[in-house]
PDB file of N, CA, C and O in Angstrom:
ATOM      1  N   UNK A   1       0.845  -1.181   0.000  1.00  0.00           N
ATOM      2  CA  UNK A   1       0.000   0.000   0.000  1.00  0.00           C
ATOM      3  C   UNK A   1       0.886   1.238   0.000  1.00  0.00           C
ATOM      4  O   UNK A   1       1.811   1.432   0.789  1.00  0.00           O
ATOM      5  N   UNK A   2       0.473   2.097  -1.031  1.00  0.00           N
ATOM      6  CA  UNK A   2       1.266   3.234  -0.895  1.00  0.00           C
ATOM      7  C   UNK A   2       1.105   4.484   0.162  1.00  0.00           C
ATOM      8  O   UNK A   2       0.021   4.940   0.526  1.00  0.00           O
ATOM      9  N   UNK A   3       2.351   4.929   0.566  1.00  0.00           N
ATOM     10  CA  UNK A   3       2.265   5.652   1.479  1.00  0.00           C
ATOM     11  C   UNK A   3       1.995   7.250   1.828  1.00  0.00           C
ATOM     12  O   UNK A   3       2.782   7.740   1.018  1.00  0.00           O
ATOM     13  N   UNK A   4       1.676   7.850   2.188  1.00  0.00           N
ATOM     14  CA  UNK A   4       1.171   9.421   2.390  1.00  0.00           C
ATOM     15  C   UNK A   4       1.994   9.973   0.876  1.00  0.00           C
ATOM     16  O   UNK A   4       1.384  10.303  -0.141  1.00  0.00           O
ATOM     17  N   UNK A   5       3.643   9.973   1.047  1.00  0.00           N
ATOM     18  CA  UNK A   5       4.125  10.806  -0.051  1.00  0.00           C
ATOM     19  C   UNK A   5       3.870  10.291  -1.387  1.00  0.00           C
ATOM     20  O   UNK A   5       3.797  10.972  -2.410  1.00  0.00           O
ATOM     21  N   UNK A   6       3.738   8.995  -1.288  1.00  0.00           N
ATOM     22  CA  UNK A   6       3.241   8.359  -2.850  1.00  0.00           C
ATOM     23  C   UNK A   6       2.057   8.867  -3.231  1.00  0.00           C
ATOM     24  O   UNK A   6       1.977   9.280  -4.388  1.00  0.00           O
ATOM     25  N   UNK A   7       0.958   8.944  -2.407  1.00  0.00           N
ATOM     26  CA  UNK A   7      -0.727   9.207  -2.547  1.00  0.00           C
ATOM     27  C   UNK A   7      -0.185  10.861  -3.554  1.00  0.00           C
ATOM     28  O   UNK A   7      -0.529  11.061  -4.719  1.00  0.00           O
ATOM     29  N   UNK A   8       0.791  11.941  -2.629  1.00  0.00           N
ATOM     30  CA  UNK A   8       0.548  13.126  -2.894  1.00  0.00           C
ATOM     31  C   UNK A   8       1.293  13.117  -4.163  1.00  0.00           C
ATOM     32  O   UNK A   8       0.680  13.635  -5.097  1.00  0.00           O
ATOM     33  N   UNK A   9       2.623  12.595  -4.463  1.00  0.00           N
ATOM     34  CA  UNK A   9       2.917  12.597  -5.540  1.00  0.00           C
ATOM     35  C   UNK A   9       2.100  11.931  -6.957  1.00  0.00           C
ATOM     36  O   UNK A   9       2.091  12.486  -8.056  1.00  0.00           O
ATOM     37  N   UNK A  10       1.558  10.864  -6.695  1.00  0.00           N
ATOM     38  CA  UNK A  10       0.712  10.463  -7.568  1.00  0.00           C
ATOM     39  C   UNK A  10      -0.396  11.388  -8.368  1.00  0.00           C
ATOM     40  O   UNK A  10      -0.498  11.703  -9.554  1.00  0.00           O
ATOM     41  N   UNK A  11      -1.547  11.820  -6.645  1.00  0.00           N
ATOM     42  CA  UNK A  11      -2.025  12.965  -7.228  1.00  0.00           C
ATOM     43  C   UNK A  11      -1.779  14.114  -7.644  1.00  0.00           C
ATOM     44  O   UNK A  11      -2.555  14.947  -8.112  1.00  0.00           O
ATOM     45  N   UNK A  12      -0.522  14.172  -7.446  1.00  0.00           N
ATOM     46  CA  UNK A  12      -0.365  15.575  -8.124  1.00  0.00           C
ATOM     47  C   UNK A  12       0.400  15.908  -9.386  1.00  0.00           C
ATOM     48  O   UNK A  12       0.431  17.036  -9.879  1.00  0.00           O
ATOM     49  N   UNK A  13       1.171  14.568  -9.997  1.00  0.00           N
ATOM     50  CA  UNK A  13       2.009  14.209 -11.205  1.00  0.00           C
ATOM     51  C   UNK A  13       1.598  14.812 -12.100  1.00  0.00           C
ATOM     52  O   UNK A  13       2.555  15.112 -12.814  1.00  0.00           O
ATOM     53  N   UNK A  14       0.094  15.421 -12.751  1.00  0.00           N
ATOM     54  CA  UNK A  14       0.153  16.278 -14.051  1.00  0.00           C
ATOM     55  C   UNK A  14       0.585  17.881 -13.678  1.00  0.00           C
ATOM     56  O   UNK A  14       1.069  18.721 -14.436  1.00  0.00           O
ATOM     57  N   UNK A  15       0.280  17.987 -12.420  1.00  0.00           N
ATOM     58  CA  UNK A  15       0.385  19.693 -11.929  1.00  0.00           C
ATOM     59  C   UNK A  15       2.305  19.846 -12.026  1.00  0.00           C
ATOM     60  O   UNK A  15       3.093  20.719 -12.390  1.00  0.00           O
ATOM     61  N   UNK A  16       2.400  18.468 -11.478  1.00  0.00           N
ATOM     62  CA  UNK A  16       4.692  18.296 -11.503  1.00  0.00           C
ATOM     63  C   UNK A  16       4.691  18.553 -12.548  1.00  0.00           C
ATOM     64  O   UNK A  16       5.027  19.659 -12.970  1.00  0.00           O
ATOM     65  N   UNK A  17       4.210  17.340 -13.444  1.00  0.00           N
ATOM     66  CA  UNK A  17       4.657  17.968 -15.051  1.00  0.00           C
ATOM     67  C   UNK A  17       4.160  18.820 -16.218  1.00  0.00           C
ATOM     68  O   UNK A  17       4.314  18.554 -17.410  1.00  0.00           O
ATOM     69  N   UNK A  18       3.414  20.103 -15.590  1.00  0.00           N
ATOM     70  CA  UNK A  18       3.184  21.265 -15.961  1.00  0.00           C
ATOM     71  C   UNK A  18       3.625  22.445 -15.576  1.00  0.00           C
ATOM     72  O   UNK A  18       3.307  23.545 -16.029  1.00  0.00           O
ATOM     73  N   UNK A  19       4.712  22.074 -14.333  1.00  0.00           N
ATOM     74  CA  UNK A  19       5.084  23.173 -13.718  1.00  0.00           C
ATOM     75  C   UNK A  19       4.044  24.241 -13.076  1.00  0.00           C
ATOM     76  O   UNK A  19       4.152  25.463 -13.184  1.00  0.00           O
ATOM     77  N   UNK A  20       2.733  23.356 -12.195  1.00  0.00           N
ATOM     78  CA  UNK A  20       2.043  24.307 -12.211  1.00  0.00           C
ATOM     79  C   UNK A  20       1.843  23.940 -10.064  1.00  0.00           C
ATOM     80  O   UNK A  20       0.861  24.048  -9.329  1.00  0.00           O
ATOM     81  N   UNK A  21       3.370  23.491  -9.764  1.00  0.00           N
ATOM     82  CA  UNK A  21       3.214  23.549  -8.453  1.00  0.00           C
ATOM     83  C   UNK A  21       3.870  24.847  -7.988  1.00  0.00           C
ATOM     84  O   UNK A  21       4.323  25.604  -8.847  1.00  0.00           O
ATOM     85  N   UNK A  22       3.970  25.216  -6.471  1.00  0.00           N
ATOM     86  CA  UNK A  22       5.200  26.026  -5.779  1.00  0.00           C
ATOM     87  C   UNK A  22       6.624  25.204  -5.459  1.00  0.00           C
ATOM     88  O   UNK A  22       6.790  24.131  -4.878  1.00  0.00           O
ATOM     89  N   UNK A  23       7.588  26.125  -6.063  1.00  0.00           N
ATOM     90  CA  UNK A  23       8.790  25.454  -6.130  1.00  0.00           C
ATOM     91  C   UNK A  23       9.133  24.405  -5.326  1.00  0.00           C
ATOM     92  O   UNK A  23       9.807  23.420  -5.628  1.00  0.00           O
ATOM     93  N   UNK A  24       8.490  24.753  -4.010  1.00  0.00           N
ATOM     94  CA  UNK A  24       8.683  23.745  -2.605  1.00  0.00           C
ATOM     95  C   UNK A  24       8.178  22.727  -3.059  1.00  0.00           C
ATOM     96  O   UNK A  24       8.807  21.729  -2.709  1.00  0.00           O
ATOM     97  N   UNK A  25       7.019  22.446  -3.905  1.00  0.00           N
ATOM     98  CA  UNK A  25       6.172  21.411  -3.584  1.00  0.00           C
ATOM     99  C   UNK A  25       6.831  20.678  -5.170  1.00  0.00           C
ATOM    100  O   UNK A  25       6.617  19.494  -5.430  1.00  0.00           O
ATOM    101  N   UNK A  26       7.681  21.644  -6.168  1.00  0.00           N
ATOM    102  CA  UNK A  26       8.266  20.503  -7.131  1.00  0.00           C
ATOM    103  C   UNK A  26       9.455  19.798  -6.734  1.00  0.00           C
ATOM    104  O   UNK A  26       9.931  18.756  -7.183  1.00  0.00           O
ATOM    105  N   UNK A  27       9.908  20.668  -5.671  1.00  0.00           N
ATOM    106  CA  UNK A  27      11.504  20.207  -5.288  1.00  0.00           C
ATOM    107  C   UNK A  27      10.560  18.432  -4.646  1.00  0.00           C
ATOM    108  O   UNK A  27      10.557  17.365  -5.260  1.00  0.00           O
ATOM    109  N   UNK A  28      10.103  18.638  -3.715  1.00  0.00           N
ATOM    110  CA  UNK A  28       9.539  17.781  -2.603  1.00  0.00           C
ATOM    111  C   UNK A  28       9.122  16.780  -3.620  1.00  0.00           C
ATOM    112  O   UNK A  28       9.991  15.909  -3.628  1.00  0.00           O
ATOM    113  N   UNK A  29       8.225  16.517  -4.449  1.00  0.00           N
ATOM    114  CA  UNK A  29       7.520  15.600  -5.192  1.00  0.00           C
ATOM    115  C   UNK A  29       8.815  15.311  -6.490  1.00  0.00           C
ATOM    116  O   UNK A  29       8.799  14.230  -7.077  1.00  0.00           O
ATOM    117  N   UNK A  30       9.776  16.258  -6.805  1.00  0.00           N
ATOM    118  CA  UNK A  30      10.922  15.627  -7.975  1.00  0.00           C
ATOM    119  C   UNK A  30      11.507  14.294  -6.838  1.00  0.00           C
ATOM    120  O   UNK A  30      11.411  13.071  -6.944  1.00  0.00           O
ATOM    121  N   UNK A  31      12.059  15.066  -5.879  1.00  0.00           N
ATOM    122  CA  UNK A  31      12.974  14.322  -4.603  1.00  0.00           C
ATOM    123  C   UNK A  31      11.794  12.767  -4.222  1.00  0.00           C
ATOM    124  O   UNK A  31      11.769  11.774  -3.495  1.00  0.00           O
ATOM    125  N   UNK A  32      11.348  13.137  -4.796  1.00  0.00           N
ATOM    126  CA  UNK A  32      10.213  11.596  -4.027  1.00  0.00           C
ATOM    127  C   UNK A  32      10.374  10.680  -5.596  1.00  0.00           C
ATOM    128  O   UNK A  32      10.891   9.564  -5.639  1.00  0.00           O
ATOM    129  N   UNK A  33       9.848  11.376  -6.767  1.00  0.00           N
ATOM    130  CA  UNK A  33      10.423  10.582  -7.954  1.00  0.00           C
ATOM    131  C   UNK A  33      11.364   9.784  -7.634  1.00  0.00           C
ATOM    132  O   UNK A  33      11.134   8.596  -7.409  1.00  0.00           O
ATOM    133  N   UNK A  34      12.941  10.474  -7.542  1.00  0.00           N
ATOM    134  CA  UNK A  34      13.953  10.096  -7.321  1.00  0.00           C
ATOM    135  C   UNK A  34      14.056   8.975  -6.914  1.00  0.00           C
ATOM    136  O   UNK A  34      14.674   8.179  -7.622  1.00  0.00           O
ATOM    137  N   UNK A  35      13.488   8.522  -5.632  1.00  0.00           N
ATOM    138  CA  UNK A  35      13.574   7.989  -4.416  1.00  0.00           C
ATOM    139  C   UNK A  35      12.230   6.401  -4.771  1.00  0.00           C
ATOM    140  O   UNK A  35      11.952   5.243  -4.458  1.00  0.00           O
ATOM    141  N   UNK A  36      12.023   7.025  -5.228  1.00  0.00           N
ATOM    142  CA  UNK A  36      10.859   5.944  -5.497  1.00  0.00           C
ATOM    143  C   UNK A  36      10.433   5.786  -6.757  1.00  0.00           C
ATOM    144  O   UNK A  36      10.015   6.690  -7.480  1.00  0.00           O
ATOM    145  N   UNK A  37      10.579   4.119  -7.161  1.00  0.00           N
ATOM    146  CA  UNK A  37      10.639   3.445  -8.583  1.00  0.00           C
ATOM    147  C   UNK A  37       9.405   3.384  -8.938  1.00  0.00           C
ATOM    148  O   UNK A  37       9.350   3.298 -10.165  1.00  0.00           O
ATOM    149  N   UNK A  38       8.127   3.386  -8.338  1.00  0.00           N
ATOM    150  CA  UNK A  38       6.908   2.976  -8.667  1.00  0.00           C
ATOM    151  C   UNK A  38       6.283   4.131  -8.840  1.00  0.00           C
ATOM    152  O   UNK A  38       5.250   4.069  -9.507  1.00  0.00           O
ATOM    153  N   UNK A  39       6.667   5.364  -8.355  1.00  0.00           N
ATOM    154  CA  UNK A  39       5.919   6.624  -8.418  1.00  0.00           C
ATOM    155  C   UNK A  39       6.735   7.344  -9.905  1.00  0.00           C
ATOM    156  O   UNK A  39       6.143   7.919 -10.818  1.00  0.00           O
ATOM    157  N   UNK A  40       7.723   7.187  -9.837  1.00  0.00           N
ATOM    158  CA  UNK A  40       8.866   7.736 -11.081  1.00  0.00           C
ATOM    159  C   UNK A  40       8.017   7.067 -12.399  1.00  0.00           C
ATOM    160  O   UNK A  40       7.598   7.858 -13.244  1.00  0.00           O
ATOM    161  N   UNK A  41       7.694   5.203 -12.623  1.00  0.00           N
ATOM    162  CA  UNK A  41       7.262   4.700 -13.556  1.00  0.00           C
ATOM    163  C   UNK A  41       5.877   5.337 -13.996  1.00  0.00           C
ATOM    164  O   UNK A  41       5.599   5.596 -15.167  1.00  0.00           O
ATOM    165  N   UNK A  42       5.172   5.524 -13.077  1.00  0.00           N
ATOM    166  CA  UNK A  42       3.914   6.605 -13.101  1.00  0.00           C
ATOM    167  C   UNK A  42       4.071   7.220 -14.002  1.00  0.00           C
ATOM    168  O   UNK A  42       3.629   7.180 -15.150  1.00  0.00           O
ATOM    169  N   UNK A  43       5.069   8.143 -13.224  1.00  0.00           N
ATOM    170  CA  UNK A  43       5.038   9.759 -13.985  1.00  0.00           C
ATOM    171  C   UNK A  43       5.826   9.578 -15.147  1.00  0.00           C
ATOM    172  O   UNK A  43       5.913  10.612 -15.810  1.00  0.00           O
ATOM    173  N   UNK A  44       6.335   8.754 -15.537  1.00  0.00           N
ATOM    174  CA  UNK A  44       6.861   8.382 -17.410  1.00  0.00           C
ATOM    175  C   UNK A  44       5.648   8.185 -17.644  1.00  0.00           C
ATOM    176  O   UNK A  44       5.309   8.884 -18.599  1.00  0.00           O
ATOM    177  N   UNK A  45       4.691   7.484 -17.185  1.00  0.00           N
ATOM    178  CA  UNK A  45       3.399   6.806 -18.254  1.00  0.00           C
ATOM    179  C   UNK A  45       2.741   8.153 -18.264  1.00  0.00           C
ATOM    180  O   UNK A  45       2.430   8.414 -19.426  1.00  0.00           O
ATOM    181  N   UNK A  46       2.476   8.907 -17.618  1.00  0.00           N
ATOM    182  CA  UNK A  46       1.816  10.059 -17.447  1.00  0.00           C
ATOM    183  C   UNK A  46       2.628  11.026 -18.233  1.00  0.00           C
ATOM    184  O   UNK A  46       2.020  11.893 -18.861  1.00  0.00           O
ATOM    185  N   UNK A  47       3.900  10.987 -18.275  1.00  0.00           N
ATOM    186  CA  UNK A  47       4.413  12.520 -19.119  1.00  0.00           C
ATOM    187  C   UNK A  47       4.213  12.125 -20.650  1.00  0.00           C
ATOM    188  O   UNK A  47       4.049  12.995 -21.506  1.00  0.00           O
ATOM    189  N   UNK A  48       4.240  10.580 -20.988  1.00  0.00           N
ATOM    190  CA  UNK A  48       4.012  10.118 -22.325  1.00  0.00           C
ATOM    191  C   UNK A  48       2.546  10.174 -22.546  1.00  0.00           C
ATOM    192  O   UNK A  48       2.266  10.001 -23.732  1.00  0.00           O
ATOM    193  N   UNK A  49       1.716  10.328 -21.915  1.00  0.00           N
ATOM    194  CA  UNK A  49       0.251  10.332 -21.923  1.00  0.00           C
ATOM    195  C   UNK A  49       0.217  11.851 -22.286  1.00  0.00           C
ATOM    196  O   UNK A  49      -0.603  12.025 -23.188  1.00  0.00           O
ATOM    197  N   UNK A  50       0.625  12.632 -22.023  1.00  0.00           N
ATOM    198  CA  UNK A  50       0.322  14.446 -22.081  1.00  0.00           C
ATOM    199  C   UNK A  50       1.267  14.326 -23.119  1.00  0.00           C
ATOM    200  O   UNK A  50       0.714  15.048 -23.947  1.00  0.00           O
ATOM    201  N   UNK A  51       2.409  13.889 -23.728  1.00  0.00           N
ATOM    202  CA  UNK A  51       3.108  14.028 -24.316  1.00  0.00           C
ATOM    203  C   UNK A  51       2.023  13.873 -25.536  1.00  0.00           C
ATOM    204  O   UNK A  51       1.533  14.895 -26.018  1.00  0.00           O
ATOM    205  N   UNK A  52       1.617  12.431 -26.083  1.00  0.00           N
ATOM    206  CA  UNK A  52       1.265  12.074 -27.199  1.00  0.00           C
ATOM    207  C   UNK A  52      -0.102  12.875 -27.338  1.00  0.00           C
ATOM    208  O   UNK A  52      -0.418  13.218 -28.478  1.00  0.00           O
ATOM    209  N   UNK A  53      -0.913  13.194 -26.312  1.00  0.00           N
ATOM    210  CA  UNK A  53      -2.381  14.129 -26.838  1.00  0.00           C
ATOM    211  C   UNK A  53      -1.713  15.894 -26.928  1.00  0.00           C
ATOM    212  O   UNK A  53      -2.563  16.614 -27.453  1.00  0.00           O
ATOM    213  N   UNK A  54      -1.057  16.292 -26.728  1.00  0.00           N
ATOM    214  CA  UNK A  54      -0.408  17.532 -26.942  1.00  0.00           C
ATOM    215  C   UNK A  54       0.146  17.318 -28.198  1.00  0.00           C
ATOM    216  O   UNK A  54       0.137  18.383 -28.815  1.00  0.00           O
ATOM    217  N   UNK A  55       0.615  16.428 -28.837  1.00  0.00           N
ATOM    218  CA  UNK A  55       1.178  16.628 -30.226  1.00  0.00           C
ATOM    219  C   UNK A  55       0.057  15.722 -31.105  1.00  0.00           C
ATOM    220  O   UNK A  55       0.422  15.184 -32.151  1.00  0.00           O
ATOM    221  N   UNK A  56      -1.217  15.596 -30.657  1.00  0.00           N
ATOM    222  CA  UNK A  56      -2.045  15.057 -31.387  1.00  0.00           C
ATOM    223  C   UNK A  56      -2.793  16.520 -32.664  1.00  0.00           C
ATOM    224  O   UNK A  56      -3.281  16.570 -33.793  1.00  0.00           O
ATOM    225  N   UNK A  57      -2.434  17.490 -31.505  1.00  0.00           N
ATOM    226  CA  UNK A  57      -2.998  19.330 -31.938  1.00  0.00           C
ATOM    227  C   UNK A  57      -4.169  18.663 -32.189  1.00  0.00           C
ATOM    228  O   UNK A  57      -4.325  18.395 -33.380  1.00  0.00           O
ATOM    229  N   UNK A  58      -5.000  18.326 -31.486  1.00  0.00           N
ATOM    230  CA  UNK A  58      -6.367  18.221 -31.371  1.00  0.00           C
ATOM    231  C   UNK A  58      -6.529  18.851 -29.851  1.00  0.00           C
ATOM    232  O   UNK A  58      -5.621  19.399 -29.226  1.00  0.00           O
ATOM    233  N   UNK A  59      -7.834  18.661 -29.412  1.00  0.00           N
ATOM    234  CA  UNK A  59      -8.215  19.109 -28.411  1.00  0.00           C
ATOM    235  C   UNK A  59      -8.045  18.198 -27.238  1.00  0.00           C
ATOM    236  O   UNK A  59      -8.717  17.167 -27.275  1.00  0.00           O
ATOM    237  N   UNK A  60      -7.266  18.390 -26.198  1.00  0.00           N
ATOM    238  CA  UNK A  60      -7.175  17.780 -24.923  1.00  0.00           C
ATOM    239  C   UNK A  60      -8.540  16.492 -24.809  1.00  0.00           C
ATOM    240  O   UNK A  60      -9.733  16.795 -24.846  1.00  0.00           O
ATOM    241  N   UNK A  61      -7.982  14.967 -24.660  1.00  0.00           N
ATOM    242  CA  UNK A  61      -8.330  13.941 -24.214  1.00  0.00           C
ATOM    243  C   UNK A  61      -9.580  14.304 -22.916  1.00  0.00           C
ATOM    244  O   UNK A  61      -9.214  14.860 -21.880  1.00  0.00           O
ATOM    245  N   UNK A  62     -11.066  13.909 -23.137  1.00  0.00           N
ATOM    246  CA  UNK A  62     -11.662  13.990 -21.905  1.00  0.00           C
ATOM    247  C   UNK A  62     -11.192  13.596 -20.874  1.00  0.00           C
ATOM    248  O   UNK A  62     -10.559  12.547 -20.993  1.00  0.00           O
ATOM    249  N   UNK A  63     -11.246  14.038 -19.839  1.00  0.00           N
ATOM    250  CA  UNK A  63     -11.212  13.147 -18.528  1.00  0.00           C
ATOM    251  C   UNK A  63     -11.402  12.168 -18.364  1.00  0.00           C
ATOM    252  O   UNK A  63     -10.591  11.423 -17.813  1.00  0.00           O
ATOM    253  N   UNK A  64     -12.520  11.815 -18.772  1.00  0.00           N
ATOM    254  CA  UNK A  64     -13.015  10.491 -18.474  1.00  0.00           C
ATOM    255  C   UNK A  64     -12.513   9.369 -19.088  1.00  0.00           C
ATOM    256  O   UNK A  64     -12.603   8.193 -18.733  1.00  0.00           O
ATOM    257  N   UNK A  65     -11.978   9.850 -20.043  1.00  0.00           N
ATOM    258  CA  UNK A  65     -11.235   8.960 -20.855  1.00  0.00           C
ATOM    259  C   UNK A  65      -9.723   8.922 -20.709  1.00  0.00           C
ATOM    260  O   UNK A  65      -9.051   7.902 -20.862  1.00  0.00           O
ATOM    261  N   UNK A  66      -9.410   9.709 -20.507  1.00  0.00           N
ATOM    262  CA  UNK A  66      -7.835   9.790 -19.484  1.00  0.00           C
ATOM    263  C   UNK A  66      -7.834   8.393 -18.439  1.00  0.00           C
ATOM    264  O   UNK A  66      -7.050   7.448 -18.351  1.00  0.00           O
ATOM    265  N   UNK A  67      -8.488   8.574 -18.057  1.00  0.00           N
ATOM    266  CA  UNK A  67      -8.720   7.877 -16.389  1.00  0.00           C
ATOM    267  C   UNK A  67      -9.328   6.224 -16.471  1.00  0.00           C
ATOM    268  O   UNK A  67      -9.189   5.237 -15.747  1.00  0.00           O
ATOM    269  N   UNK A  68     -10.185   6.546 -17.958  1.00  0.00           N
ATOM    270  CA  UNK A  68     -10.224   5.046 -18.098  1.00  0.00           C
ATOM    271  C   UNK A  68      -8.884   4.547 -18.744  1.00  0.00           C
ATOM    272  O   UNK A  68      -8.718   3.338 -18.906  1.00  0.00           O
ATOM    273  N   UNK A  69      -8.247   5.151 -18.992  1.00  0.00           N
ATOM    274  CA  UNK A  69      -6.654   4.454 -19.947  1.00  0.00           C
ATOM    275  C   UNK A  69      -5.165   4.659 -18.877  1.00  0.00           C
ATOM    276  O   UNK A  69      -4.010   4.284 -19.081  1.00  0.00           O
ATOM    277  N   UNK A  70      -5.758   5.395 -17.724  1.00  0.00           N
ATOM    278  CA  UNK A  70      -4.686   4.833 -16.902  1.00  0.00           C
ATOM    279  C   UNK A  70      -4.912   3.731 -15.809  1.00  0.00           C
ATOM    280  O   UNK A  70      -4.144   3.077 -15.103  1.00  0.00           O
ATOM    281  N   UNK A  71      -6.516   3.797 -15.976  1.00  0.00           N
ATOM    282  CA  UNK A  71      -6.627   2.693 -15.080  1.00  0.00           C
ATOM    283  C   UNK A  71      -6.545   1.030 -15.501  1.00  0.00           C
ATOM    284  O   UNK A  71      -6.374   0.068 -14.752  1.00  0.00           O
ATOM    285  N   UNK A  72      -6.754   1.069 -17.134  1.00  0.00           N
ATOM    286  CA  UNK A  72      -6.557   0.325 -17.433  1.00  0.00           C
ATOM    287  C   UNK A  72      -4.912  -0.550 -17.344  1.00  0.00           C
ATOM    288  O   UNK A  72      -4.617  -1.701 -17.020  1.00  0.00           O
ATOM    289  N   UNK A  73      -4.082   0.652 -17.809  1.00  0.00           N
ATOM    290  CA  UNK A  73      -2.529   0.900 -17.577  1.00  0.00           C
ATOM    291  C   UNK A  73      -2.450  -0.251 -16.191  1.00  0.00           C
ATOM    292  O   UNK A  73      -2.450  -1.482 -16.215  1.00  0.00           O
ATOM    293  N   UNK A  74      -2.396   0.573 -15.182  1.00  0.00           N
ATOM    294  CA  UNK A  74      -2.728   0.129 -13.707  1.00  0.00           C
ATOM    295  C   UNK A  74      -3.123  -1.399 -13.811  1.00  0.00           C
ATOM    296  O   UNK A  74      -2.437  -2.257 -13.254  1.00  0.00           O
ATOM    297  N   UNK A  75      -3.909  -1.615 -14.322  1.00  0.00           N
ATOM    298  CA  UNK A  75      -4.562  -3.369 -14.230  1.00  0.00           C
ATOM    299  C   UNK A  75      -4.026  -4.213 -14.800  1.00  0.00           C
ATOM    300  O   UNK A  75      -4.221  -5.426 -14.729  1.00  0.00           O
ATOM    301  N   UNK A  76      -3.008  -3.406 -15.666  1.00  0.00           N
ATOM    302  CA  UNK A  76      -2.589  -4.260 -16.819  1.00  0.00           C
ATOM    303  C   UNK A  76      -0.865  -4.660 -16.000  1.00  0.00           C
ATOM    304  O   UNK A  76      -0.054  -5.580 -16.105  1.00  0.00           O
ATOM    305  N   UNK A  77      -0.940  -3.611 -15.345  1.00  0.00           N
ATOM    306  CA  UNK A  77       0.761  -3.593 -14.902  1.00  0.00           C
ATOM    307  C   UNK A  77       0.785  -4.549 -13.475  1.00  0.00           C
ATOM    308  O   UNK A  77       1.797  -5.113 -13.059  1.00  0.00           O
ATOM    309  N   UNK A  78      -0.435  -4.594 -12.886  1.00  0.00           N
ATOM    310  CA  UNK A  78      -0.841  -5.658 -11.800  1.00  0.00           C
ATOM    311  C   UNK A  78      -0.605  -6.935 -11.306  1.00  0.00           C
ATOM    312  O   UNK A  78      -1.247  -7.352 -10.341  1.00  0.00           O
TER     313      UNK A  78
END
């Protein structure tokens, strides 16, 4: 089970890789990447996920459909 800093880094991995935290809180959540292999693999699947619909130059992926393709991700990696 993941622990307090995993939960926050997890949830907060698109705001990390938009640069849309306070410096404190990218230093804190990069330094937890670092440190941790399962939260780091995340945030590759996630920066390649924003990666490939940003160069689709279409319009941003629904939500809902985001979330069904990482959860699938997730089940698949299980």
């Amino acid at each position: 089970m993941p622990g307090r800093e995993c939960e926050e880094a997890l949830d907060r991995l698109f705001e990390y890789i938009d640069d849309e935290l306070s410096d404190d809180e990218l230093r804190r959540i990069g330094a937890h990447l670092k440190t941790c292999p399962p939260c780091e693999a995340e945030h590759k699947i996630k920066e390649k996920i924003k990666n490939l619909t940003s160069r689709s130059g279409g319009d941003a992926a629904p939500e809902e459909l985001r979330e069904r393709i990482l959860s699938s991700i997730r089940s698949s990696r299980d």
